[in-house]
N, C-alpha and C positions, 0 to 999 in steps of 0.2 A: 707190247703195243696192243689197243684194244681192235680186236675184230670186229667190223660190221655185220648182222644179219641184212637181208634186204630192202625191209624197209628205212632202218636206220641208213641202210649207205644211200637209198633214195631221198632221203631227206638230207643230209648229210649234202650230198650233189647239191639240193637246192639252195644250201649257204653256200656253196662253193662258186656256184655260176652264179648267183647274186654278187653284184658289188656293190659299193655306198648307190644307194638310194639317191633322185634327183632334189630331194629336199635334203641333203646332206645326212641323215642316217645311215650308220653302219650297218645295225643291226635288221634281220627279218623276225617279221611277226608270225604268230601261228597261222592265223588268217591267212598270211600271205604264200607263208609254205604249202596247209592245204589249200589252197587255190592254186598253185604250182603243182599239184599231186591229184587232181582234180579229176584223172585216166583211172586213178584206183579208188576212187568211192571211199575214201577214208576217212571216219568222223572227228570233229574239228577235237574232241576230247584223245583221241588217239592219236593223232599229230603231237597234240601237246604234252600226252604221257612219253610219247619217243623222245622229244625232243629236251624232255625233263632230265629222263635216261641219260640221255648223252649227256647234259650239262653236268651229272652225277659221275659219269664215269672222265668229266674232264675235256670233252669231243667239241663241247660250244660253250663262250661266253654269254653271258647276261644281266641284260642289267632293265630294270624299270623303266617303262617308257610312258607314263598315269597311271592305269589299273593294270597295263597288262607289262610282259615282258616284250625283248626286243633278243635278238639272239643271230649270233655270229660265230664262226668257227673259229675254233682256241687257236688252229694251226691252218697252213695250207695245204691243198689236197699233195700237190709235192712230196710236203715232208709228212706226210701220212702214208703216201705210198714206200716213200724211201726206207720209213723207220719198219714197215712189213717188210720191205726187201731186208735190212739186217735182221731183223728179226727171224726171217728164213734158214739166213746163214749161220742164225745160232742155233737152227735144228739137224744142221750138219754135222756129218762125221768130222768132215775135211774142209774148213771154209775154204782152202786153197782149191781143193776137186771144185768143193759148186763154185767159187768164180771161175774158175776155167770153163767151164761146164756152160754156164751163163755168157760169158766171152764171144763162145763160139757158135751161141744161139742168136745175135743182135747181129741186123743188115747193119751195111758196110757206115750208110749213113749213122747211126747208131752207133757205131765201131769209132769213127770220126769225133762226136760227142762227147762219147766219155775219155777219149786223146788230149780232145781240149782242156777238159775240166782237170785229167789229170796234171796236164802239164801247167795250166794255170796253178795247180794245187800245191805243184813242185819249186814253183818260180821263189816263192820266198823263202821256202826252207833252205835251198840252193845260195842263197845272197844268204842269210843269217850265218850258212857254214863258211862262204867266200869273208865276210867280215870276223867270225872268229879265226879263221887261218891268218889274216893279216893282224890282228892282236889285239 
């Protein structure tokens, strides 16, 4: 998975916390990024060099919108944090130590969360083997 430096994951943010546009548009403009980014003085040519980047390394979609682009992220921020979370676990010795390790770092609510998701995850493997045992 690609890692963000700062300003890419700040601009990154800003497709993220964007949603469709009230004229129906998915995508965001440069424009409209650096004017969102408007605290760090960054020139409208360096928004669009970042934002180029990322579309290179795969991080945002694009597509024409008359002369300029429009640009959306390929994934959600979710599954960009998720796939650094496996991505972590493949720098372990022991991916069983870091989950356990990790397990016992998450509040209880936390703890609860990933119970559900497990056991939602569980629920149909559970029926596929109850329907193999009956034939």
């Amino acid at each position: 998975m690609i890692r963000l430096g700062d300003l890419e994951r700040a601009v990154m943010d800003v497709l993220w916390d964007r949603g469709p546009a009230a004229d129906g548009r998915v995508g965001v403009s440069v424009r409209e990024v650096a004017e969102a980014l408007h605290d760090r003085e960054l020139a409208y040519t360096t928004v669009m060099t970042v934002l180029d980047r990322l579309a290179g390394k795969g991080m945002v979609e694009r597509e024409r919108e008359g002369r300029a682009w429009s640009y959306r992220p390929a994934a959600t921020r979710e599954a960009y944090i998720a796939q650094l979370m496996l991505d972590a676990l493949d720098l372990a010795g022991s991916r069983d130590a870091a989950l356990v390790r990790f397990a016992r770092s998450v509040t209880g609510t936390e703890a609860d969360v990933l119970r559900a998701a497990l056991a939602a995850e569980a629920e149909p493997a559970m029926a596929d083997e109850a329907a193999d045992r009956r034939g």
